[in-house]
C-alpha positions in Angstrom: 0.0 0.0 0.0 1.2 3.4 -1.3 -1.7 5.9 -0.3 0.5 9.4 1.3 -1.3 12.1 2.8 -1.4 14.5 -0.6 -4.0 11.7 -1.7 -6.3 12.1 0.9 -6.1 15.5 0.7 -6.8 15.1 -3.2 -10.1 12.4 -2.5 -11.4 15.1 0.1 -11.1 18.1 -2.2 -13.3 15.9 -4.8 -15.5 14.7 -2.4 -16.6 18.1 -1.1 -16.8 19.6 -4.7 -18.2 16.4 -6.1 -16.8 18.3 -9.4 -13.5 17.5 -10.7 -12.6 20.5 -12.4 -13.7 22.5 -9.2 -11.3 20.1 -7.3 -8.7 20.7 -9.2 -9.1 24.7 -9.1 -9.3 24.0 -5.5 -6.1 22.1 -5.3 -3.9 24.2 -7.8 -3.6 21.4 -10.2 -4.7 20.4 -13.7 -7.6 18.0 -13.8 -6.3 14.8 -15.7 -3.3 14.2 -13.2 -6.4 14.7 -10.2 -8.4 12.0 -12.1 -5.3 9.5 -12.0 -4.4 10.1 -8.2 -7.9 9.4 -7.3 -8.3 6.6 -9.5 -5.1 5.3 -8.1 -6.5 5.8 -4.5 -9.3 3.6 -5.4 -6.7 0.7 -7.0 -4.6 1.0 -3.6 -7.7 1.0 -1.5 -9.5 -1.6 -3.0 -12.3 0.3 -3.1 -15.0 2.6 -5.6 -14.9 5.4 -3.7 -17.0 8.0 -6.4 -19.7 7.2 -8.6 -18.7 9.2 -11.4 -20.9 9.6 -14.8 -20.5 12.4 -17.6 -22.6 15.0 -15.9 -21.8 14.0 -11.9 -19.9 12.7 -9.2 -21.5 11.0 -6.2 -20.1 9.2 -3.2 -20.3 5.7 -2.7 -21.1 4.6 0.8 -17.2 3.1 0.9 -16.7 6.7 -0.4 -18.6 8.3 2.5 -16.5 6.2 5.1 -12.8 6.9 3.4 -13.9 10.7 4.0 -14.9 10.7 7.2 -11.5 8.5 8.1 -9.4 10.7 5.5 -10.6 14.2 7.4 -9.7 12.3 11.2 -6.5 11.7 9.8 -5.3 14.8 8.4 -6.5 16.6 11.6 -4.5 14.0 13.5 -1.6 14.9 11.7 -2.1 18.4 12.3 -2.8 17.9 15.5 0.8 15.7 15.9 2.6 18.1 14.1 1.1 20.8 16.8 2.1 19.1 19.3 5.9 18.2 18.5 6.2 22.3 17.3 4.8 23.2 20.8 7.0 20.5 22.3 9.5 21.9 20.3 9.4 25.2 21.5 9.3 24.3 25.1 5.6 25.1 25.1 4.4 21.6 26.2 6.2 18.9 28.1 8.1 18.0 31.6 10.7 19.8 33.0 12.5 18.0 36.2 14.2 19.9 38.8 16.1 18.4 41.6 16.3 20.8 44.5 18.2 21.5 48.2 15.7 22.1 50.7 17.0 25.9 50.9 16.1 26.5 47.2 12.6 27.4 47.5 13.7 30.1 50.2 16.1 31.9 47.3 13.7 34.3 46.1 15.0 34.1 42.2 14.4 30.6 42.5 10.5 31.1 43.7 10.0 34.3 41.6 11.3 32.3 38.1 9.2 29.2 39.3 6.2 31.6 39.8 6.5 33.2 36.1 7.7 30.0 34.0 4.4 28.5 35.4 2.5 31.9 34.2 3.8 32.0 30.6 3.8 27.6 30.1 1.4 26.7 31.9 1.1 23.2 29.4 4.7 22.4 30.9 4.2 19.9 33.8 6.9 21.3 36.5 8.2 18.0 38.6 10.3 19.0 41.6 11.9 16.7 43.6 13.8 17.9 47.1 16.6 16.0 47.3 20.6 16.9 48.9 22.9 18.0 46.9 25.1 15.0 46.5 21.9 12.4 45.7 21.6 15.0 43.1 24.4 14.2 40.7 23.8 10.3 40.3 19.9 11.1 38.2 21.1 14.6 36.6 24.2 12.1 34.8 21.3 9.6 34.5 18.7 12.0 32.7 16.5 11.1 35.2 16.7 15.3 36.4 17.0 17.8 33.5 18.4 20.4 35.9 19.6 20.5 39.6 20.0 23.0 42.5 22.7 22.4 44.9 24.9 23.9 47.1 28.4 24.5 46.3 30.3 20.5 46.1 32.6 18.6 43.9 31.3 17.4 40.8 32.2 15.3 38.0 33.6 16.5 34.8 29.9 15.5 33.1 28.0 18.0 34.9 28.3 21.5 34.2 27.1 24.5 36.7 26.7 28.2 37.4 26.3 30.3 40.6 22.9 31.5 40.6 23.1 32.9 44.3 25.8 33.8 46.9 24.6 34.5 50.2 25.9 35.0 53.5 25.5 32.3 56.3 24.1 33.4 59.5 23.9 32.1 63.0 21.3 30.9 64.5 21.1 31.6 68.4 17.8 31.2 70.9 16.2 34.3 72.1 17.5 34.0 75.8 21.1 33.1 75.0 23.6 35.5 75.9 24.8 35.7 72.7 21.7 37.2 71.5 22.0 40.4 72.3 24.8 40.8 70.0 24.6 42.6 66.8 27.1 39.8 64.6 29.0 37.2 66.6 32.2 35.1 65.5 32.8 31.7 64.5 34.9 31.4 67.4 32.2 32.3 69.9 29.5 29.4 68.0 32.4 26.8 67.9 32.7 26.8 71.5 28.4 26.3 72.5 26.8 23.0 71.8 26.2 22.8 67.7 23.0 22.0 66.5 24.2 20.5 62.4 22.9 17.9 59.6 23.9 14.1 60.0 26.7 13.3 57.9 25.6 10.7 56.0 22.5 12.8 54.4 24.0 13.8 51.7 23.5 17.9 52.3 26.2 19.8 50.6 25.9 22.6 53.8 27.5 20.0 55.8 31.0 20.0 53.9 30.7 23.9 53.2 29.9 24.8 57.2 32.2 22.4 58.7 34.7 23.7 55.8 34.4 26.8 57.0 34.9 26.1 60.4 38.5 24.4 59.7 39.4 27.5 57.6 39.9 28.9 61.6 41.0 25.2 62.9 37.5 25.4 64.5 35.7 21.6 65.6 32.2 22.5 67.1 30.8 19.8 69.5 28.1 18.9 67.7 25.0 17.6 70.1 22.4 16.9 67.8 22.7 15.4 64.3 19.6 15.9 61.9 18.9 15.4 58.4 16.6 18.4 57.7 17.6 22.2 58.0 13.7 22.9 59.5 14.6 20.7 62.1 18.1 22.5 62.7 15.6 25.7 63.3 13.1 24.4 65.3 16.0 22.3 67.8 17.8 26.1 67.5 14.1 27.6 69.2 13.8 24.9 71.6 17.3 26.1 72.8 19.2 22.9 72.0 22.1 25.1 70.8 23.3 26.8 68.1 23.6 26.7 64.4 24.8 27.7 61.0 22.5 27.8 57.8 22.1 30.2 54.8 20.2 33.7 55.0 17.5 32.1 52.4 16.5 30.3 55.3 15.8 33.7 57.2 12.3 33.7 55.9 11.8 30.9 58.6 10.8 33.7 61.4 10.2 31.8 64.9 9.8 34.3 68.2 12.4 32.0 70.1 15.3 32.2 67.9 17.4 34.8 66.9 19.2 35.2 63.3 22.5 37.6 63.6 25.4 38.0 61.0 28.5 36.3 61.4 32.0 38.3 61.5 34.0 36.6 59.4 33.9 38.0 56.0 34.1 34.7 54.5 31.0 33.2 56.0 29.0 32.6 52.7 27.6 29.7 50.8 26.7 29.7 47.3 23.7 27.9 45.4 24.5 26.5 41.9 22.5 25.4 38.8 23.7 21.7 37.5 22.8 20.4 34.3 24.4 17.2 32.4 27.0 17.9 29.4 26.0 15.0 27.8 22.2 15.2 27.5 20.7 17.3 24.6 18.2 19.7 26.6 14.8 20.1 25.4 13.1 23.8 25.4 11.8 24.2 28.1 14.7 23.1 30.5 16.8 25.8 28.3 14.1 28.8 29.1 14.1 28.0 32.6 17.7 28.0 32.9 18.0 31.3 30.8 15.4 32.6 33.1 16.5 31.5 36.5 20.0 32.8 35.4 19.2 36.4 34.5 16.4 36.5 37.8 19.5 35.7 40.3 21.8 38.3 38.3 19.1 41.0 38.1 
């Protein structure tokens, strides 16, 4: 069978004319190449589809069921072809995002979340909170089209850009005497009991906070180990100690805890967006990126 889509096209222009010369008008063609396709249609089909005589042309009822199937398939062609150009143009489709648990605190972050779901609003948006170093295995994998992490080593497959450097802060209960304080020093947190993320979770904060700390050949005594930064905050306000996080996080207001600068200049984390060398990004991962980009630098 040899039947393209310029015959159906041909068979419905006849069919709704039920004139050949018309048809062919209609088409932009001569007639006697029209009356071949059609009666070529008819040999690959098997079928009479038109009753044709000197003076008319009439549908037989195979005729009347080829045009109702010819017209659904030319609109779902159309309707393919619309869809892979919206596809395409990053219109339509899923866009995966891996994420810290500090990201949706960056207000870039939220602000180009907010607006890509505004303007592509046929774009399903999967997010998945997940640490920084479970990140890397599905964004290699194509399993995550991009990632947001905190500053860590990466493999040479992954490629990233700082979207966000922010100071870290401490994090001190109301009644402690350090809270009266307008900044305090690394020294001063080292030396009260630390309040920090279990090691084996995975955050990236861990390594740049405790990296920090060694910068001054400081070792907090850490009391309680945790795997979520809200549960850093809400140990911090039931006075369990002290802590370290990032000033995104300073949108957490509790009465009981105190946020206050830290001295040392060098007291700063940075967020990056990670994306995978190797895998061809569609569209809408692109925009997103372009977007989120120019948000954190404007």
């Amino acid at each position: 069978m040899n039947i393209e889509l310029r015959h159906l096209r041909y068979f419905i222009a006849v069919a709704e004319e039920l004139h050949f010369g018309h048809a062919a008008a209609r088409l932009n063609i001569s007639q006697p190449p029209l009356s071949q396709q059609i009666q070529a249609l008819e040999q690959q089909a098997g079928a009479k589809l038109l009753s044709r005589t000197n003076r008319s042309v009439a549908l037989t009822p195979a005729g009347r069921q080829f045009l109702s199937d010819s017209r659904q398939i030319l609109s779902q062609v159309e309707e393919a072809v619309a869809r892979a150009a919206r596809l395409h143009q990053g219109e339509t489709g899923e866009l995966r995002i891996g994420f810290t648990s500090s990201a949706p605190f960056i207000k870039a972050v939220s602000d180009t979340l907010s607006s890509f779901r505004r303007h592509y609003p046929d774009v399903h948006i999967q997010t998945r909170e997940i640490n920084t170093r479970e990140q890397i295995a599905p964004l290699n994998e194509g399993a995550l089209d991009l990632g947001l992490m905190r500053n860590t080593l990466l493999p040479d497959t992954l490629a990233w850009q700082v979207i966000l450097q922010e100071p870290l802060l401490a994090m001190i209960h109301r009644d402690h005497p350090l809270a009266t304080r307008s900044a305090v020093s690394l020294h001063e947190l080292a030396r009260e009991p630390f309040v920090f993320f279990d090691p084996h979770v995975g955050t990236g904060l861990y390594d740049d906070i405790l990296g920090l700390l060694r910068r001054y050949d400081l070792t907090p005594t850490i009391t309680q180990e945790v795997g979520e930064a809200m549960t850093i905050i809400g140990l911090v306000a039931a006075g369990l100690g002290v802590s370290i996080l990032p000033a995104s996080f300073r949108r957490v207001q509790l009465d009981e805890m105190r946020w206050l600068p830290i001295i040392q200049p060098d007291a700063v984390s940075e967020m990056w967006l990670v994306w995978a060398k190797h895998h061809e990004q569609g569209t809408a991962a692109q925009r997103f990126r372009k977007a989120l980009i120019s948000s954190a630098n404007g």
